[in-house]
KELUMKOL-631784 format. One record per residue: residue in three letters; x negated, y, z negated of N, C-alpha, C in turn. Coordinates in steps of 0.001 Angstrom, whole numbers, padded with zeros to 6 digits, always signed. Layout:
<recs>
ALAXYZXYZXYZ ...
</recs>
This chain:
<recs>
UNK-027174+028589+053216-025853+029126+053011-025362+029761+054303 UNK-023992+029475+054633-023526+029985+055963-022900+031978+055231 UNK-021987+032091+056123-022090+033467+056182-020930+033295+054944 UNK-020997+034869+053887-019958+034878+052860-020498+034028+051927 UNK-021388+033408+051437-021977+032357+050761-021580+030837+050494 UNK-020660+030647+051483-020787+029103+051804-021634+028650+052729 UNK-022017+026792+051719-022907+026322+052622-022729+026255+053979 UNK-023230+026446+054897-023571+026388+056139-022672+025057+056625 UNK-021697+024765+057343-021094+023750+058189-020658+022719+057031 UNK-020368+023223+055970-020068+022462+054751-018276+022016+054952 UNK-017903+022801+055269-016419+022610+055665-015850+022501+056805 UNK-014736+022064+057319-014479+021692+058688-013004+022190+058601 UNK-012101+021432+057460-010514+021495+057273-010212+021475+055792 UNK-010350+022301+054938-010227+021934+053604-009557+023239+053101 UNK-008662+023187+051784-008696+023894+050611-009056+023663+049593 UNK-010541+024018+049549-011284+023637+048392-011514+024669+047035 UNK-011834+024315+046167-012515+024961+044977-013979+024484+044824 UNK-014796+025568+044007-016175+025309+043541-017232+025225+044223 UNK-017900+025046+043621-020066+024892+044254-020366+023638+043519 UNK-022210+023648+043014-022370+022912+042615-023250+023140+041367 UNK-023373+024007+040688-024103+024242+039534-023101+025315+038988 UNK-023826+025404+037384-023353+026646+036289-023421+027518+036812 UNK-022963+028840+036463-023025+030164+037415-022718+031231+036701 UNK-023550+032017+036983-022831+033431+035809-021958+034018+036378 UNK-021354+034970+036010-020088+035616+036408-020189+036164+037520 UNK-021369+036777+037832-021372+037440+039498-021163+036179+040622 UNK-021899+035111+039998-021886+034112+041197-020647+033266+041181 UNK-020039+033217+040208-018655+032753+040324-018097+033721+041093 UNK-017539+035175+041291-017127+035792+042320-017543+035379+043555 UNK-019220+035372+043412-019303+034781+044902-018706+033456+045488 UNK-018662+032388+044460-018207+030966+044540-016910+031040+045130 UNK-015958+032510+044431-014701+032474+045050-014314+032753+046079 UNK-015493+033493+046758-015729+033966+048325-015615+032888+049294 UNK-016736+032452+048275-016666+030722+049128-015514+029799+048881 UNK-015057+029792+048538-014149+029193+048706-012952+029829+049046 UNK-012549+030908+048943-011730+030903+050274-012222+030697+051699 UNK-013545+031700+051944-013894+031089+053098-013400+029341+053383 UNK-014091+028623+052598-013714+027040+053308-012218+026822+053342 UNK-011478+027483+052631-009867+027266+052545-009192+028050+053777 UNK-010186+028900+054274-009615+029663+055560-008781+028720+056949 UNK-010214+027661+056918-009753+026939+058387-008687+025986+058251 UNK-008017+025858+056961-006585+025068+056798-005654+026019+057086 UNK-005371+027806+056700-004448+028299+056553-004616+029375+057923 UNK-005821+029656+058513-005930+031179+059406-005437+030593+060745 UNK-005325+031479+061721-004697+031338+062943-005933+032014+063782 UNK-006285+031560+064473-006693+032529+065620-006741+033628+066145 UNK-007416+034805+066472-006969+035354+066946-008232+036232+067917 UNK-008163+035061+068962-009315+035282+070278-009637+036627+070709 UNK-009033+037751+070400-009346+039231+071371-010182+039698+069674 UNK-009934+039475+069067-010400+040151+068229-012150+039414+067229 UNK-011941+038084+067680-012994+037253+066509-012474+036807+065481 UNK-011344+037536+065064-010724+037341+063599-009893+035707+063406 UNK-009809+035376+062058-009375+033947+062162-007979+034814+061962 UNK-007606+035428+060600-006569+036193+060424-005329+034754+059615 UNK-004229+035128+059550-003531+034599+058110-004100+034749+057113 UNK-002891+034099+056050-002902+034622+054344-003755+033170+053751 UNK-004164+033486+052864-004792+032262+051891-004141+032669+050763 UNK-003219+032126+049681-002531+032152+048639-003725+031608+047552 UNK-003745+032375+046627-004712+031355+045539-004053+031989+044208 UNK-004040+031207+043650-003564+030874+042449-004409+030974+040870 UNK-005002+031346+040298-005872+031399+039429-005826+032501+038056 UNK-006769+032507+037207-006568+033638+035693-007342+034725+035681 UNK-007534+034770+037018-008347+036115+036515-007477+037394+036351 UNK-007698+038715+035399-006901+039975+035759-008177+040937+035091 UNK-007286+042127+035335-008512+043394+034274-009750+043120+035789 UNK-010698+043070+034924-012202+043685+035378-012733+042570+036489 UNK-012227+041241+035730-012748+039732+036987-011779+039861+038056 UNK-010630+040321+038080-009647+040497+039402-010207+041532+040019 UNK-010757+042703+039409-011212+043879+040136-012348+043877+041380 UNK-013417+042999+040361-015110+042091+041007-014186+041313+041931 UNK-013434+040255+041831-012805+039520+042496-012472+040363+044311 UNK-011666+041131+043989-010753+042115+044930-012052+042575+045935 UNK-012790+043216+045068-014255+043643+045508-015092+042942+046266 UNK-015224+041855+046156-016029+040724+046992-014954+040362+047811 UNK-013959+040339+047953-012722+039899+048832-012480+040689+049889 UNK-012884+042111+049813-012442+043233+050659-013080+043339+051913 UNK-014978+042817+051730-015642+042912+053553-014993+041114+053999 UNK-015019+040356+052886-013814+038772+053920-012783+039044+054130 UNK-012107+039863+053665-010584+040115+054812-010828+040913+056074 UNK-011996+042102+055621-012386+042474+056716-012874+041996+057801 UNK-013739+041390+057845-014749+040695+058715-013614+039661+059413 UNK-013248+038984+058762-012201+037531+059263-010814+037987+059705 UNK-010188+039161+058719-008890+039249+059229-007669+038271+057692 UNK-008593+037851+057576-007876+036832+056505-006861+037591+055034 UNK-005413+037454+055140-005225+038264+053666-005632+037059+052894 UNK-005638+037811+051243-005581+037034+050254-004472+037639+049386 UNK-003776+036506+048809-002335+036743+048100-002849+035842+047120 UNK-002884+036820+045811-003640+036347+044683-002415+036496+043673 UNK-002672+035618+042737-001107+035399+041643-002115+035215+040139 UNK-002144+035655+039489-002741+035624+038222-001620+035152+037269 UNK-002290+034224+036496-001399+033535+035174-002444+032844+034020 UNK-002006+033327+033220-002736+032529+031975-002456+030713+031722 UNK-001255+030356+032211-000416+029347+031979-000677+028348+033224 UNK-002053+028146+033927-002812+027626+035108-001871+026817+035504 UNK-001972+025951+034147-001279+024134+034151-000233+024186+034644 UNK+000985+024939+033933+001795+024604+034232+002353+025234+035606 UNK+002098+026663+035778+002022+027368+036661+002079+026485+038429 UNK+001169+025733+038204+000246+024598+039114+001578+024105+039561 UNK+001731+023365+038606+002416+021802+038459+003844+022527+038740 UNK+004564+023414+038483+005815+024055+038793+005879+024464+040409 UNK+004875+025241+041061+004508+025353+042855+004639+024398+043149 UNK+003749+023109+042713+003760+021570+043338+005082+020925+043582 UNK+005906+021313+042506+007008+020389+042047+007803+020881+043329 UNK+007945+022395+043337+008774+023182+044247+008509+023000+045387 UNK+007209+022347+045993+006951+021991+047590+006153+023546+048234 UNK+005797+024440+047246+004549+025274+047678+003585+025697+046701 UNK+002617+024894+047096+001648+024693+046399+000606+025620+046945 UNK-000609+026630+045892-001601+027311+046281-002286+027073+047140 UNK-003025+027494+048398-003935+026940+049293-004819+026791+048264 UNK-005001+027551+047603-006876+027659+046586-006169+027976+044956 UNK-007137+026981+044167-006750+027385+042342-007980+026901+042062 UNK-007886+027316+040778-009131+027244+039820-008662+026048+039317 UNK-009433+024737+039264-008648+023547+038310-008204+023419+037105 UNK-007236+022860+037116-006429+022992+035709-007283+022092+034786 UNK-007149+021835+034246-007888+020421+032797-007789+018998+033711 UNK-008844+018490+033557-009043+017405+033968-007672+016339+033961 UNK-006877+016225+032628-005562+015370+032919-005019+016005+033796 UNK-004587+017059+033831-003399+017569+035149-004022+016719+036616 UNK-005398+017379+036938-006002+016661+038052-005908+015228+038511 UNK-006154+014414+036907-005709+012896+037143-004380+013008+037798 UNK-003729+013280+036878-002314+013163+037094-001788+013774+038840 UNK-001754+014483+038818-001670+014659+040174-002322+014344+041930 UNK-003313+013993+040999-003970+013492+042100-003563+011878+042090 UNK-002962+011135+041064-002659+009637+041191-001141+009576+041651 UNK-000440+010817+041499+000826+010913+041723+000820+011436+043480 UNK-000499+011603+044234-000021+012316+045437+000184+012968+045679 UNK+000006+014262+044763+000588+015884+044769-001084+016466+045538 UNK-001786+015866+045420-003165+016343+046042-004226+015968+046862 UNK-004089+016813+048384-004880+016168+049436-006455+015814+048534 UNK-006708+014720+049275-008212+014586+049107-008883+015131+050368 UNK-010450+015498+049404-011278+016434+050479-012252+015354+050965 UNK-012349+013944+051280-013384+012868+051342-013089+013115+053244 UNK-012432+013412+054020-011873+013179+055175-011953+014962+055815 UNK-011947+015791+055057-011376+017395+054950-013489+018279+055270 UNK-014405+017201+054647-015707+018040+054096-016820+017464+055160 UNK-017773+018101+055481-018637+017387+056037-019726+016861+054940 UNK-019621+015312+055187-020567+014823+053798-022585+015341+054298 UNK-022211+015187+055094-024047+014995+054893-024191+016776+054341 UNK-023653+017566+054478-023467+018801+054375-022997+018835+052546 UNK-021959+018210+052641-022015+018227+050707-022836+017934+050504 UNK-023929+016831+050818-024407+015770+049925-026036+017176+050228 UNK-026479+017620+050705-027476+018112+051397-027273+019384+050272 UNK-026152+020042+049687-025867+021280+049296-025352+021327+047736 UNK-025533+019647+047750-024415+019973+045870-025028+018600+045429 UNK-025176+018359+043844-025954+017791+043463-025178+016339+043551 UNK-025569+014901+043274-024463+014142+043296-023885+013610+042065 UNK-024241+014173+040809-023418+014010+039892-022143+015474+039578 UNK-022671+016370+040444-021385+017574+040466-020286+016969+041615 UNK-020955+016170+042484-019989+015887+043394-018764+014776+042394 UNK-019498+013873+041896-018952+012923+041171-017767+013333+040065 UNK-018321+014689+039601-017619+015385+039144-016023+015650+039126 UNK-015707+015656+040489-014432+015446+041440-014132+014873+042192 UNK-014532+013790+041531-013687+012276+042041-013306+011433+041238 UNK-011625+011528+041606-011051+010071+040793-010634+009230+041863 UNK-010849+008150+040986-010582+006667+041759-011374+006685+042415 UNK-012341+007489+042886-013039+007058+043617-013225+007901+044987 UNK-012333+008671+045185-011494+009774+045969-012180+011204+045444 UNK-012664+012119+046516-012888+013517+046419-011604+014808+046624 UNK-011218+014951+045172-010132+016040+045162-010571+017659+044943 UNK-011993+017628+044440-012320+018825+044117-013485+019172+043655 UNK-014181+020132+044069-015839+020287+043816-015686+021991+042778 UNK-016517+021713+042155-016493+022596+041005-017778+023082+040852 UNK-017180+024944+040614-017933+026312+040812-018815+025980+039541 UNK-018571+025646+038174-019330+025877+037165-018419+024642+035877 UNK-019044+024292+035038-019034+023722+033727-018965+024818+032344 UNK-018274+024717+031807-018266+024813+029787-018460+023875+029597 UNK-019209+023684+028553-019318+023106+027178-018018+023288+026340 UNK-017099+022305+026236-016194+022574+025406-016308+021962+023934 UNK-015317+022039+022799-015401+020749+022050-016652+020395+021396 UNK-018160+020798+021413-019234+020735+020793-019091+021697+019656 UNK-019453+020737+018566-019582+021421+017433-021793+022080+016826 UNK-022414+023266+017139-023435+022928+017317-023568+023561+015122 UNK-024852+023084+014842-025171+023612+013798-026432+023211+013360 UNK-026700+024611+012365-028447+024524+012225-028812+023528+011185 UNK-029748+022321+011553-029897+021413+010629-030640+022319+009514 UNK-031681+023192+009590-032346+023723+008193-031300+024394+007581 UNK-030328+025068+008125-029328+025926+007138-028296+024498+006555 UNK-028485+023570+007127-027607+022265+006185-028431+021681+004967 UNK-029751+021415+005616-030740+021305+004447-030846+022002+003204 UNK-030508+023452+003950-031489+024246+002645-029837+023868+001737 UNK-028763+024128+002267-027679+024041+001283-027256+022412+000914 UNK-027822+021478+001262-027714+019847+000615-026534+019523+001263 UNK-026126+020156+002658-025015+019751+003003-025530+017836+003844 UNK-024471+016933+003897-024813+015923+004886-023981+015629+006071 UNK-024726+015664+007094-024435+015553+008405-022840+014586+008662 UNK-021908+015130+008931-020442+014774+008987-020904+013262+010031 UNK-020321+011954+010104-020668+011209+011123-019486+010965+011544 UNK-018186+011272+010700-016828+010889+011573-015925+012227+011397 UNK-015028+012366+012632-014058+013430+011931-013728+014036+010677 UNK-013194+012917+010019-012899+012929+008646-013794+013615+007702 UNK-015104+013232+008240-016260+013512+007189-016494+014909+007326 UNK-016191+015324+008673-016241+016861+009171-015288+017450+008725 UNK-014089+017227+008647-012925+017754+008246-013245+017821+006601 UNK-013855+017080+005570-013843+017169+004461-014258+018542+003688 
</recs>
């Protein structure tokens, strides 16, 4: 891991999102470290007397309350150290939120991804650089697994690498508590819905 907890020479020119595994909540803060860090060298400026890269990184995302606070908190020695602001916009409404900046011609340097259709969608419509040209591969490939990489790619194209996974949409349940009550295992919607 390079400094701030991105991988080491993993980035070159990118505004990226994510890592490459599940993550509990502390390490998602850190994930977000990292990734501004890698989103830095698209948006910071120079600034030779000092070391500092310096400019704003805009990010876009849901956190507020206690995860904006942790957030702010891990954010405070990277603005320090770099010089870098962060101009953070919180919204519950990601999607559309997203897709309304895009439409308008200013779009977040850094967001948390919206649902996989928005991503299609925008990414087939051109609203979103790809990172295949932006990342150093032997450096992804060396640092993130290759079905997380796969993860964020459509068509074939790398738009986005991702901090962590849910489980959405799984319905789980205890087969002995179905047993003991003679319930039978639903095999279609319908049968579940009954």
């Amino acid at each position: 891991m390079g400094s701030g907890g991105a991988p080491a020479g993993l980035c070159r020119d990118v505004r990226c999102r994510g890592g490459r595994r599940p993550m509990g909540r502390q390490s998602r803060i850190l994930a977000a470290m990292a990734i501004v860090i890698l989103g830095v060298t698209a948006c910071g400026t120079s600034n030779q007397a000092s070391g500092k890269i310096g400019g704003t990184v805009h990010i876009l995302g849901t956190w507020t309350g206690a995860e904006k606070d942790s957030f702010d908190a891990v954010m405070k020695p990277f603005t320090d150290q770099t010089g870098v602001k962060i101009s953070f916009e919180a919204t519950r409404d990601l999607d559309a939120i997203l897709q309304t900046k895009i439409a308008a011609g200013n779009p977040p340097d850094v967001t948390g991804a919206p649902g996989i259709g928005t991503l299609i969608k925008l990414a087939r419509a051109g609203k979103l650089p790809t990172l295949d040209d932006k990342l150093d591969v032997s450096q992804l490939n060396a640092n993130y697994g290759a079905d997380w990489i796969n993860l964020g790619k459509i068509d074939g194209k790398l738009y986005t690498l991702y901090a962590w996974a849910s489980l959405k949409g799984l319905i789980w349940y205890d087969p002995k508590a179905f047993a003991a009550k003679g319930y039978q295992i639903p095999k279609t919607w319908d049968d579940l819905m009954a």
